[in-house]
DOTOR-823233 format. One record per residue: residue number from 1; chain; x, y, z of N, C-alpha, C, O in turn. Coordinates in steps of 0.05 Angstrom, whole numbers, plus 5000, padded with zeros to 4 digits. Example, Ala and Ser with C-alpha at 12.3 -4.5 7.8 and 13.67 -1.06 7.14 Angstrom:
BEGIN
1,A,5264,4886,5156,5246,4910,5156,5264,4934,5156,5285,4934,5169 .
2,A,5257,4955,5142,5273,4979,5143,5258,5001,5157,5268,5023,5161 .
END
This chain:
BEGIN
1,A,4404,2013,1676,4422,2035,1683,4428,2036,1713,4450,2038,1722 .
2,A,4403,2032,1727,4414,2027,1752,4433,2011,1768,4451,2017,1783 .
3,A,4421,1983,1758,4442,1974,1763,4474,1974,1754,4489,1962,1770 .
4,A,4484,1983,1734,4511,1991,1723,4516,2004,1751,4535,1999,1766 .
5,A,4492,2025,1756,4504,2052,1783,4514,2033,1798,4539,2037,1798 .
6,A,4510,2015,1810,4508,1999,1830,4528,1984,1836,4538,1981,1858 .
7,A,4535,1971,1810,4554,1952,1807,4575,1969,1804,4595,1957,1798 .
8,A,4579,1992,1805,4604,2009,1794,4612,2018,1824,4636,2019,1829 .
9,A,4600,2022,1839,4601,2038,1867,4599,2012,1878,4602,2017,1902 .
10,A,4598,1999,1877,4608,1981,1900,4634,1967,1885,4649,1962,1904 .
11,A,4647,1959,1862,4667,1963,1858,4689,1978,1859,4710,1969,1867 .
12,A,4686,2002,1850,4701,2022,1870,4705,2019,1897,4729,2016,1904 .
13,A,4679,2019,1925,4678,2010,1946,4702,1988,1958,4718,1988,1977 .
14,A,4695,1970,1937,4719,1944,1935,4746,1952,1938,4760,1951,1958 .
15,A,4750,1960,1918,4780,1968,1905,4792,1990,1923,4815,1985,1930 .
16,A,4782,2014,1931,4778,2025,1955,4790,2031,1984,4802,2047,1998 .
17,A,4776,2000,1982,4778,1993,2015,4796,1974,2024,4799,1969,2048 .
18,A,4809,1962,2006,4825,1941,2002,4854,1956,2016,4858,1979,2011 .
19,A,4872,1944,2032,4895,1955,2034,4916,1935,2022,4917,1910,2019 .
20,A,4934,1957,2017,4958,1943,1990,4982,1954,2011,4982,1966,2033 .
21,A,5005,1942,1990,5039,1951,2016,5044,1979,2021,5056,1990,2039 .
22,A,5027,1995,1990,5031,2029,1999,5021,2040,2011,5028,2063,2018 .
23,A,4997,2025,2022,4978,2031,2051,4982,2027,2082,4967,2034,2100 .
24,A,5009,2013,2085,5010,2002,2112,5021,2018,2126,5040,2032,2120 .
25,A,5005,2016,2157,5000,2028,2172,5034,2039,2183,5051,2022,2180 .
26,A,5042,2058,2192,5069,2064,2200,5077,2053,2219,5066,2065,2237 .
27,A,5096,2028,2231,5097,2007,2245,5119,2001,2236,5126,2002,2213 .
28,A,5136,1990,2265,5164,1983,2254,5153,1954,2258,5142,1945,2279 .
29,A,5159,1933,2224,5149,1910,2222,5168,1885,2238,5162,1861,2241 .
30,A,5189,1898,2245,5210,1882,2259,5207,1886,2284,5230,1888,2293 .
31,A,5193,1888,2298,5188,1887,2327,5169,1865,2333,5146,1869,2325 .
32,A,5173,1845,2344,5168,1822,2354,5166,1815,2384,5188,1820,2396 .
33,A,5151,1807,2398,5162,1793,2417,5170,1764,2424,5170,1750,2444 .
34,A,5178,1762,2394,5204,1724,2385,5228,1742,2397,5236,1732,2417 .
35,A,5239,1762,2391,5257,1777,2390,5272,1781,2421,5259,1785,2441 .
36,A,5298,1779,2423,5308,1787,2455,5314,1822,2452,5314,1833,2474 .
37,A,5317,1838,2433,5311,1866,2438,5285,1880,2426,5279,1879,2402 .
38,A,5273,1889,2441,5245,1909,2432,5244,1924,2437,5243,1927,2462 .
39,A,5244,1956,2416,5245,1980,2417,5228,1991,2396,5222,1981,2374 .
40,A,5216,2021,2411,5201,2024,2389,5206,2029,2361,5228,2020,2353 .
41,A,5190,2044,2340,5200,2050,2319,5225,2076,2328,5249,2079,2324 .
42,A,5209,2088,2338,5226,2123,2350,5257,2114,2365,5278,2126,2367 .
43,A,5248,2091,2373,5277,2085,2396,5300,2085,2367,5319,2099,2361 .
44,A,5285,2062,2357,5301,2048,2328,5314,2082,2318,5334,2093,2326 .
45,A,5299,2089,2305,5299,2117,2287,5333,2134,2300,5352,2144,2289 .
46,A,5325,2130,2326,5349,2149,2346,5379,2132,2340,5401,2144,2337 .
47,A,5376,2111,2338,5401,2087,2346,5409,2087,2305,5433,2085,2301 .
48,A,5403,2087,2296,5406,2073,2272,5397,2104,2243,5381,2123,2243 .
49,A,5418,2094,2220,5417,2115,2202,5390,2114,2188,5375,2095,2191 .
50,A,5387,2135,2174,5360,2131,2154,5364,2107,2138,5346,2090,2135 .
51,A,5385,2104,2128,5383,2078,2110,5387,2049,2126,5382,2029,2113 .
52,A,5395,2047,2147,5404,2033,2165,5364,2023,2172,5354,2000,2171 .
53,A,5351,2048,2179,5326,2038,2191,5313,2023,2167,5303,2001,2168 .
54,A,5314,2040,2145,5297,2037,2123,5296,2002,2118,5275,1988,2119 .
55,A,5331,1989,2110,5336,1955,2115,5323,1953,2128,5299,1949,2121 .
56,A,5336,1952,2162,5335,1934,2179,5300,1927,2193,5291,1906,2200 .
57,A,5286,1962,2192,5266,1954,2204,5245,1960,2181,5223,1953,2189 .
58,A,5245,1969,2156,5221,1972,2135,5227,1941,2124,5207,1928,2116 .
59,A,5245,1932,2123,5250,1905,2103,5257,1917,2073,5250,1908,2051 .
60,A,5272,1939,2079,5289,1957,2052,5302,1935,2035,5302,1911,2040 .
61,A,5316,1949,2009,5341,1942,2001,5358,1971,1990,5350,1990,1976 .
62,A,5385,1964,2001,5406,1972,1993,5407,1972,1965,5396,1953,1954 .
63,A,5422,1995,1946,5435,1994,1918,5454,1970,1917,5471,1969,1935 .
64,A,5455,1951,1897,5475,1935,1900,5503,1956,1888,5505,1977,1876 .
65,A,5520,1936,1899,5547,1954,1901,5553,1977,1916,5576,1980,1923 .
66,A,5534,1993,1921,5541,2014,1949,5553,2007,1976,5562,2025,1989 .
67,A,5553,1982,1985,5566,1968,2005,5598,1971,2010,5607,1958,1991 .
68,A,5615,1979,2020,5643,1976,2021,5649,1953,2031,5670,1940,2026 .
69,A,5628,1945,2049,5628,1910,2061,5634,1889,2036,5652,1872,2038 .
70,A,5614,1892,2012,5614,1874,1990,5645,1868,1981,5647,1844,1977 .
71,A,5666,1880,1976,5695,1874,1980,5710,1878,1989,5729,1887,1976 .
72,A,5710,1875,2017,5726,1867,2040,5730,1840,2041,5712,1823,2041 .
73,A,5758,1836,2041,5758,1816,2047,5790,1803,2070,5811,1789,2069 .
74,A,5776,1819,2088,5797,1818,2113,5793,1791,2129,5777,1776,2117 .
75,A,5800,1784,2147,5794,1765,2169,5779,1774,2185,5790,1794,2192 .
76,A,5754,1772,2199,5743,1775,2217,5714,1767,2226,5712,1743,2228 .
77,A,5698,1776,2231,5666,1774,2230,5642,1794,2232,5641,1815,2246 .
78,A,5628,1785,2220,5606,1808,2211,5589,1804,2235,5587,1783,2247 .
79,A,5573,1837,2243,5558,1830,2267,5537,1854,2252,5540,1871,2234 .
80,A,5514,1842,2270,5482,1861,2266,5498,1887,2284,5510,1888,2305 .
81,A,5487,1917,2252,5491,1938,2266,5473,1954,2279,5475,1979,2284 .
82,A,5452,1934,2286,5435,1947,2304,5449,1939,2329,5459,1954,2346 .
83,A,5449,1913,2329,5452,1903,2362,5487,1886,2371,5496,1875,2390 .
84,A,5494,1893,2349,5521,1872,2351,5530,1848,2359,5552,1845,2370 .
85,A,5508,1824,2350,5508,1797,2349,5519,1794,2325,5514,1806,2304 .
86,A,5537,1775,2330,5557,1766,2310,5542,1749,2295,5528,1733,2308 .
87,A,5540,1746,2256,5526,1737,2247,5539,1718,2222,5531,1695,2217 .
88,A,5563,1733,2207,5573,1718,2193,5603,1718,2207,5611,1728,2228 .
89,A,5616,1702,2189,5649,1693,2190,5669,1701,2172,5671,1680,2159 .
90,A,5686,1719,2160,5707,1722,2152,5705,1704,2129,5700,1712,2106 .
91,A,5708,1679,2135,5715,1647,2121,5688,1638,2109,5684,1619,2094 .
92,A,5675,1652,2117,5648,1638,2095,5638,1654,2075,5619,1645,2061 .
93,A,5650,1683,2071,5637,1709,2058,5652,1692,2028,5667,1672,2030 .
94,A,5644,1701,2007,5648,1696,1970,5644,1723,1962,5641,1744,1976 .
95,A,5646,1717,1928,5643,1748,1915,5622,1726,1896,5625,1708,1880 .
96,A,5594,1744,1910,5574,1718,1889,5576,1747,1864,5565,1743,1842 .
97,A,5587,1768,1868,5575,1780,1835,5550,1795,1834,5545,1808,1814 .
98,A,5531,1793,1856,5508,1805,1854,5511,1832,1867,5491,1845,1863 .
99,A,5531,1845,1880,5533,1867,1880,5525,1872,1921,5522,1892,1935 .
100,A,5525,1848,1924,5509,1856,1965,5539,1826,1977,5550,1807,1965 .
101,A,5540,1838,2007,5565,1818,2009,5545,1789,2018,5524,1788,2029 .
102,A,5560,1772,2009,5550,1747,2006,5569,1726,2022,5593,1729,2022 .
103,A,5557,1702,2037,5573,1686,2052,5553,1658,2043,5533,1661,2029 .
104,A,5559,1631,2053,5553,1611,2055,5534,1597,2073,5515,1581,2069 .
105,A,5545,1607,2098,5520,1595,2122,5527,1631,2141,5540,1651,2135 .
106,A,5513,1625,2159,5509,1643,2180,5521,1624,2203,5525,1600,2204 .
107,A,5527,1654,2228,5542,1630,2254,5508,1618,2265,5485,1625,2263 .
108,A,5517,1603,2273,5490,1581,2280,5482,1597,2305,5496,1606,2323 .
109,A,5440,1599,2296,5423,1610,2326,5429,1633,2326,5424,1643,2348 .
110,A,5445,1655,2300,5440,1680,2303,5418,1695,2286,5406,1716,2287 .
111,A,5421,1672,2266,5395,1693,2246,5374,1670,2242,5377,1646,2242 .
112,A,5344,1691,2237,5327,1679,2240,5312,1678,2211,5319,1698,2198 .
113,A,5294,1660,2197,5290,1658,2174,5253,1673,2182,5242,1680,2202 .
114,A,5245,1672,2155,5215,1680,2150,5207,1684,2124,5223,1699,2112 .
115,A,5190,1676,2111,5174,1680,2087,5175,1705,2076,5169,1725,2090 .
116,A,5182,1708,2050,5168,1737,2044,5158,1730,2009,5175,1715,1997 .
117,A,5141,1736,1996,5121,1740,1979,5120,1762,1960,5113,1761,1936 .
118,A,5133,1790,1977,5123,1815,1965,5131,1823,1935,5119,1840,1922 .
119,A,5154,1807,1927,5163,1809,1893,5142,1785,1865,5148,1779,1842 .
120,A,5116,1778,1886,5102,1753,1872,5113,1725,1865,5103,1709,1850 .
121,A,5138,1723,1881,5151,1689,1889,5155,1696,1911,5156,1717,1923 .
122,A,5158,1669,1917,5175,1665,1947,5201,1660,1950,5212,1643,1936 .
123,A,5217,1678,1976,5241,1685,1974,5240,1679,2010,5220,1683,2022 .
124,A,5268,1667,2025,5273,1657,2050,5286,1691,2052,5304,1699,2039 .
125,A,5272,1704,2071,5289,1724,2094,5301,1714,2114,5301,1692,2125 .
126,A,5311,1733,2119,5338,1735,2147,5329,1756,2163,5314,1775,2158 .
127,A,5339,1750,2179,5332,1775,2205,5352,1770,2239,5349,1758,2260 .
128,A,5364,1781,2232,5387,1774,2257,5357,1768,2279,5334,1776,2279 .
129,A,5370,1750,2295,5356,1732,2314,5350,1742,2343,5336,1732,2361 .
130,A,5366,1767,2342,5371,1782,2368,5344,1805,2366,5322,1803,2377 .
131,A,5353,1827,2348,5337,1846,2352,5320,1845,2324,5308,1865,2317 .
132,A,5318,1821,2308,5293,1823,2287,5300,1844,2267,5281,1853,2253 .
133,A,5328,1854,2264,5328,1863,2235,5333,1852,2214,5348,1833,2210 .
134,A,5311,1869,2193,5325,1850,2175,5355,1847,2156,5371,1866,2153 .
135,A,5358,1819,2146,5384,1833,2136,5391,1823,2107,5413,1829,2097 .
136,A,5370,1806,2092,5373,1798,2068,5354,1782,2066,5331,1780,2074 .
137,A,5376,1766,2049,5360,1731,2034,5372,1717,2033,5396,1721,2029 .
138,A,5359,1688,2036,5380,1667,2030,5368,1654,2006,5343,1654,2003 .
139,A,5390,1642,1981,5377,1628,1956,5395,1603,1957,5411,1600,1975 .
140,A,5391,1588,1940,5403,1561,1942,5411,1567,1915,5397,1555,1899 .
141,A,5431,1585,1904,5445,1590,1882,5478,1588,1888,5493,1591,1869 .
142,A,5491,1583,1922,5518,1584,1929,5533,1577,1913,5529,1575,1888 .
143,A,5557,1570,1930,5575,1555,1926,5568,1523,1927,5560,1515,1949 .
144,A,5569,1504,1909,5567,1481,1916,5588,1458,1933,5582,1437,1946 .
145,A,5608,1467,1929,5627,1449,1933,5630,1460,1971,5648,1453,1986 .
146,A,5606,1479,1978,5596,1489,2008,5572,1479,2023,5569,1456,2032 .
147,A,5556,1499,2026,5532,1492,2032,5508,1498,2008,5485,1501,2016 .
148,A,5513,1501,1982,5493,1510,1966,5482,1532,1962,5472,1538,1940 .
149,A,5482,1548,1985,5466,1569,1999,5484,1595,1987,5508,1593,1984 .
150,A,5469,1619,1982,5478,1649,1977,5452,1662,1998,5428,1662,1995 .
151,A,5474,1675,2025,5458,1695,2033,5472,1725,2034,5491,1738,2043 .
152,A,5452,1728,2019,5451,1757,2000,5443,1776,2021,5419,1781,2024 .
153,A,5462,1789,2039,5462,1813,2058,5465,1837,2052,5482,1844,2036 .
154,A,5445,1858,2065,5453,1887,2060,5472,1888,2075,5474,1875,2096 .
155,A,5488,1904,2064,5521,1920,2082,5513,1935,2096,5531,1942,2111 .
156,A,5493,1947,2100,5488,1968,2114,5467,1954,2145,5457,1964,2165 .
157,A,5469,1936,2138,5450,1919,2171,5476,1901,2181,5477,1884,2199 .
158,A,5497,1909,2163,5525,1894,2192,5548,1918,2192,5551,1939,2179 .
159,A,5561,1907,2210,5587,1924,2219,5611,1894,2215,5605,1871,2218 .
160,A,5636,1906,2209,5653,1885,2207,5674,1894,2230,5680,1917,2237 .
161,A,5683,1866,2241,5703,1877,2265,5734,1850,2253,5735,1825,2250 .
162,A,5752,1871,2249,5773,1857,2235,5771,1827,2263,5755,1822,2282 .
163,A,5794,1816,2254,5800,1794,2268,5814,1798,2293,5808,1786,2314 .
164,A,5840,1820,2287,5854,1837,2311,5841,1846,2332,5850,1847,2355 .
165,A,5815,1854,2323,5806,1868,2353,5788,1852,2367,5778,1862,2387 .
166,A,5782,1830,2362,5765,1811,2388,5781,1816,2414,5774,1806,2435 .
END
């Protein structure tokens, strides 16, 4: 009998003490110093919407289809709406159908890749290259007759600037 006690309380103990993703500490996970802008979480919070922070600096997702970005399809280029580094092209965006706006490649040396795990596969993130938000995924489900590639962006971590106003 005792030992059952034993073995039960320190299992518990275990299980416990363990920290899981609903445990993590309150920390904006996109602050880096890889990064050329660093602000705190509070700076972030001030500059950027609740859903804007939730993407860019929790590693959120957007509702698919809530985007007005997802069919646009003007001339111009997509920039991070945190920091306004230009990220996609006009000419490379598609309608992959998944409901988030989708392009082919990124402009080169603006977005930065990284591992993520948290759905129990592995999936290639994005994170504009400037200030480390995040801003999707990339899959190798594209266009073929392109680069292969679908990167699957929230609308809500870019701003679009028609072509006219450069």
């Amino acid at each position: 009998m005792n030992f059952i006690k034993i073995t039960l309380i320190s299992l518990c103990a275990l299980v416990f003490s363990c920290k899981g993703y609903t445990q993590k500490e309150p920390s904006d996970k996109n602050t880096s110093k890889t990064t050329v802008i660093n602000k705190t979480p509070s700076e972030w919070k001030a500059q950027l919407t609740d859903m804007q922070y939730y993407v860019m600096r929790e590693e959120g997702t957007e509702r698919a289809f809530s985007s007005p970005l997802n069919k646009n399809y003007e001339k111009g280029t997509y920039i991070c709406a945190a920091c306004d580094t230009p990220l996609f092209k006009s000419d490379h965006k598609f309608d992959s159908g998944t409901g988030w706006p989708s392009f082919d490649r990124p402009i080169e040396g603006n977005v930065a890749y990284s591992t993520d795990r948290k759905l129990g596969y592995t999936r290639t993130e994005e994170h504009c290259a400037v200030c480390g938000g995040h801003l999707g995924h990339v899959f190798n489900d594209g266009p073929s007759d392109t680069t292969g590639k679908r990167h699957c962006i929230n609308g809500v971590a870019l701003k679009f600037i028609p072509e006219d106003e450069k």
